[in-house]
C-alpha positions as a Python dict, from the first residue, in 0.01 Angstrom:
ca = {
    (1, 'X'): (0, 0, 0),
    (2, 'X'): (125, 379, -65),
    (3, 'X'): (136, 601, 267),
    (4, 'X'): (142, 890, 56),
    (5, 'X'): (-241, 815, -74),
    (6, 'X'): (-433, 806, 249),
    (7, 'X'): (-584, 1139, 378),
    (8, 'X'): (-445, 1260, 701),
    (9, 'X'): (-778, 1421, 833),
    (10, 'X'): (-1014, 1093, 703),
    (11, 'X'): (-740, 901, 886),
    (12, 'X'): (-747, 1089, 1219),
    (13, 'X'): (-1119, 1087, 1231),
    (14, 'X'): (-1153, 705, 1166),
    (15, 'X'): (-925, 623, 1461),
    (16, 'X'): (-1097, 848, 1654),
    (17, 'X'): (-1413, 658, 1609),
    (18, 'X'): (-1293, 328, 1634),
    (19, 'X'): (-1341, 316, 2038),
    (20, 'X'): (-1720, 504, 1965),
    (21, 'X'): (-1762, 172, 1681),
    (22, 'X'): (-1647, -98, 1947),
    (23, 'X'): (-1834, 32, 2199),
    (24, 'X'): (-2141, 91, 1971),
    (25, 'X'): (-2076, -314, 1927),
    (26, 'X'): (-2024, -363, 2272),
    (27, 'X'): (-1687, -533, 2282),
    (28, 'X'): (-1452, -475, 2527),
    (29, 'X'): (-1123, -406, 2222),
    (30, 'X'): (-1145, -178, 1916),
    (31, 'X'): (-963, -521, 1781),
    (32, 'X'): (-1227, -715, 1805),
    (33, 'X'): (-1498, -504, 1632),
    (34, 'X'): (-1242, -463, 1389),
    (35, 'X'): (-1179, -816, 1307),
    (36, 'X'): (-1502, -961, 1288),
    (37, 'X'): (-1711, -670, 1207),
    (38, 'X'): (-1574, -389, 1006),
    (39, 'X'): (-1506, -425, 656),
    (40, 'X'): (-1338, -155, 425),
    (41, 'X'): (-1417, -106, 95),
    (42, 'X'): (-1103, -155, -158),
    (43, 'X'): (-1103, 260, -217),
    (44, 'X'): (-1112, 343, 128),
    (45, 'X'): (-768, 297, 236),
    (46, 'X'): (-786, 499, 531),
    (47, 'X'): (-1042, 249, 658),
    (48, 'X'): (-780, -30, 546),
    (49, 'X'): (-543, 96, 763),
    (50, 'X'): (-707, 146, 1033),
    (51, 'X'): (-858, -198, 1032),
    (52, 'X'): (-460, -351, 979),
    (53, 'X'): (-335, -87, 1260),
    (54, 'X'): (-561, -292, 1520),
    (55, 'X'): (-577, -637, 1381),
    (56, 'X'): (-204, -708, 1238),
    (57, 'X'): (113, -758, 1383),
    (58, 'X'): (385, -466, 1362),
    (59, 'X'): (572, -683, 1072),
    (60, 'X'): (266, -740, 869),
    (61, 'X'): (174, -368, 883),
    (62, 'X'): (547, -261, 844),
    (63, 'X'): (563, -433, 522),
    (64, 'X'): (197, -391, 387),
    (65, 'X'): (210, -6, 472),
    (66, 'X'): (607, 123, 479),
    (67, 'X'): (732, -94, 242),
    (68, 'X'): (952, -316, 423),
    (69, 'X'): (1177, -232, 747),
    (70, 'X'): (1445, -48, 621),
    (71, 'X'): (1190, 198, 448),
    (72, 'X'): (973, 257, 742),
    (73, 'X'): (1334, 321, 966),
    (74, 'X'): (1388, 616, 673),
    (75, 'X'): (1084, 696, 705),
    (76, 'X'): (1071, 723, 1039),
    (77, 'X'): (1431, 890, 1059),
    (78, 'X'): (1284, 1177, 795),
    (79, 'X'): (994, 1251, 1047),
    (80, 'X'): (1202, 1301, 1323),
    (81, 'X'): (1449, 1504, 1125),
    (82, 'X'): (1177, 1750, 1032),
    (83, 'X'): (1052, 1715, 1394),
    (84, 'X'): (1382, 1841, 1513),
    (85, 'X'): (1375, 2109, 1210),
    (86, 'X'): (1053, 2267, 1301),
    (87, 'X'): (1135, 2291, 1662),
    (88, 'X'): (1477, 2476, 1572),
    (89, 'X'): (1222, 2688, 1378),
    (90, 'X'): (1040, 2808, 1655),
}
């Protein structure tokens, strides 16, 4: 899957309501409403990874999402890079 395709603010707002959806469903873990009940549609990737954030492992989702572990690490090394920028900025 390609990071760069899912919308930030669709994103945020679906895993803010996944707690309001499991509890809606009346299980006690996000995790399980997710595995049994929720079902994304192919286009909505947000929902996809959403649904893999609570119901795979982290090497599943490193290499389904970032690619593979040494592209998440530069990933993850960029983001903290322009972490540190931004706070040099301020």
């Amino acid at each position: 899957m390609d990071l760069s395709k899912l919308e930030k603010e669709k994103l945020a707002q679906k895993v803010l309501l996944a707690p309001l959806v499991s509890l809606k469903g009346k299980h006690q873990w996000p995790r399980s409403t997710f595995q049994s009940y929720v079902f994304p549609e192919d286009d909505d990737l947000e929902g996809q990874f959403v649904k893999d954030l609570l119901t795979l492992n982290t090497p599943d989702m490193i290499e389904k999402w970032y690619g593979g572990e040494e592209n998440a690490l530069t990933i993850l090394l960029n983001l903290r890079t322009e972490e540190n920028k931004d706070s040099q900025d301020e």
